[in-house]
C-alpha positions in Angstrom: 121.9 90.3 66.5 122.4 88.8 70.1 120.8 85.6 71.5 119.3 85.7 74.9 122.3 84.0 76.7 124.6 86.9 75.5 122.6 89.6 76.8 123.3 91.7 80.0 121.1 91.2 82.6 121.1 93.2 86.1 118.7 92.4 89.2 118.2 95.6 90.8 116.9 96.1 94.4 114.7 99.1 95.1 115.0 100.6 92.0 114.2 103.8 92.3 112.8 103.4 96.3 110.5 100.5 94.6 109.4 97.3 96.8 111.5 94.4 95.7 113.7 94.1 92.7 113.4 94.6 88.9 115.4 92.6 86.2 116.7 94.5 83.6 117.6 92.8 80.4 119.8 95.2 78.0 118.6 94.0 74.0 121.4 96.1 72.7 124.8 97.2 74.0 126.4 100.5 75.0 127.4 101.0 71.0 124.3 100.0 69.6 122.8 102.7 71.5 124.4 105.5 70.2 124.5 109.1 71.7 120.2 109.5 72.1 119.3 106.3 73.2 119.7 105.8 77.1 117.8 102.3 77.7 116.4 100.0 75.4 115.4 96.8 77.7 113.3 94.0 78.8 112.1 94.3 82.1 110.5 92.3 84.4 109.4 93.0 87.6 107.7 89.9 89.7 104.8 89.4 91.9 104.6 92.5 94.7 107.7 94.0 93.3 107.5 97.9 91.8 110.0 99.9 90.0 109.9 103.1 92.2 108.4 106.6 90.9 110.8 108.3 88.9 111.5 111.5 86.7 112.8 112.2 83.4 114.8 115.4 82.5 116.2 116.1 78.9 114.6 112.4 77.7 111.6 110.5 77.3 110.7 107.2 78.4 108.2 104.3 76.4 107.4 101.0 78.1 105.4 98.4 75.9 103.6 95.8 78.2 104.4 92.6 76.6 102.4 90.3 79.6 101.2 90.7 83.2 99.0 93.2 84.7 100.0 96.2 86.9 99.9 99.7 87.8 101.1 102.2 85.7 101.6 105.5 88.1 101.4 108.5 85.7 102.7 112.0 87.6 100.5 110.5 90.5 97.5 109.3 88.6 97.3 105.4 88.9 96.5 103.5 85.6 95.8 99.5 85.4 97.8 98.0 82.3 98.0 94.9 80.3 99.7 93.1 77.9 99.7 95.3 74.3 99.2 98.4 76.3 101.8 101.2 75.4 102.9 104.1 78.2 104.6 107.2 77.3 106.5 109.4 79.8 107.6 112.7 78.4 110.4 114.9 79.3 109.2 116.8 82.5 106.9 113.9 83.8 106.9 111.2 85.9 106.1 107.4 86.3 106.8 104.2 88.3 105.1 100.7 87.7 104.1 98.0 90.2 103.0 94.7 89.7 99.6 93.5 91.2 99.0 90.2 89.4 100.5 86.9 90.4 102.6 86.8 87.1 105.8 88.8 86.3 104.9 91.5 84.5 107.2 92.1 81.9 107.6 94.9 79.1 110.2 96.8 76.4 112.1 99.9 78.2 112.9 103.1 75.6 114.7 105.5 76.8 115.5 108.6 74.2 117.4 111.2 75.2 117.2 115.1 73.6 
């Protein structure tokens, strides 16, 4: 178990050539994640910020919206999301997220690897 106060937390500018910066909050360390998990985070990106469009190669990538609204960029096909929606990027594919409401948009990062 860790409490929020003994979490990880990185601001990241541009991520990925994206407007802004994106919070990243790690829920589980380096050894929880074992050999096939690659990212397992809370991220929040704020008003007019976007995470940049991005690849995956030899993993997959699930983001869980937990609130806000933005768009979901899907191997160029743009997609408006909400809180409960679930996005799923397979290996080979694609995605970036931007936020377009005036709350952070926030959502769970998964990140398997093959």
């Amino acid at each position: 178990m860790t409490k929020p106060f003994e979490r990880e937390t990185k601001k990241l500018d541009h991520l990925n050539g994206g407007a802004g910066f994106v919070i990243l909050e790690s829920l589980i360390n380096d050894e929880q994640k074992g050999e096939h998990c690659g990212l397992f985070s809370r991220v929040t990106i704020k008003a007019d910020c976007e995470l940049g469009y991005h690849e995956h190669h030899g993993e997959t990538e699930t983001y869980y919206i937990l609130s806000g609204k933005g768009m979901y960029d899907d191997n160029g096909k743009a997609v408006a999301v909400e809180a409960g929606d679930v996005l799923f990027c397979k290996d080979g594919d694609g995605h970036g997220m931007k936020n377009t409401g005036y709350a952070d948009l926030e959502f769970i990062a998964l990140i398997l690897k093959k």
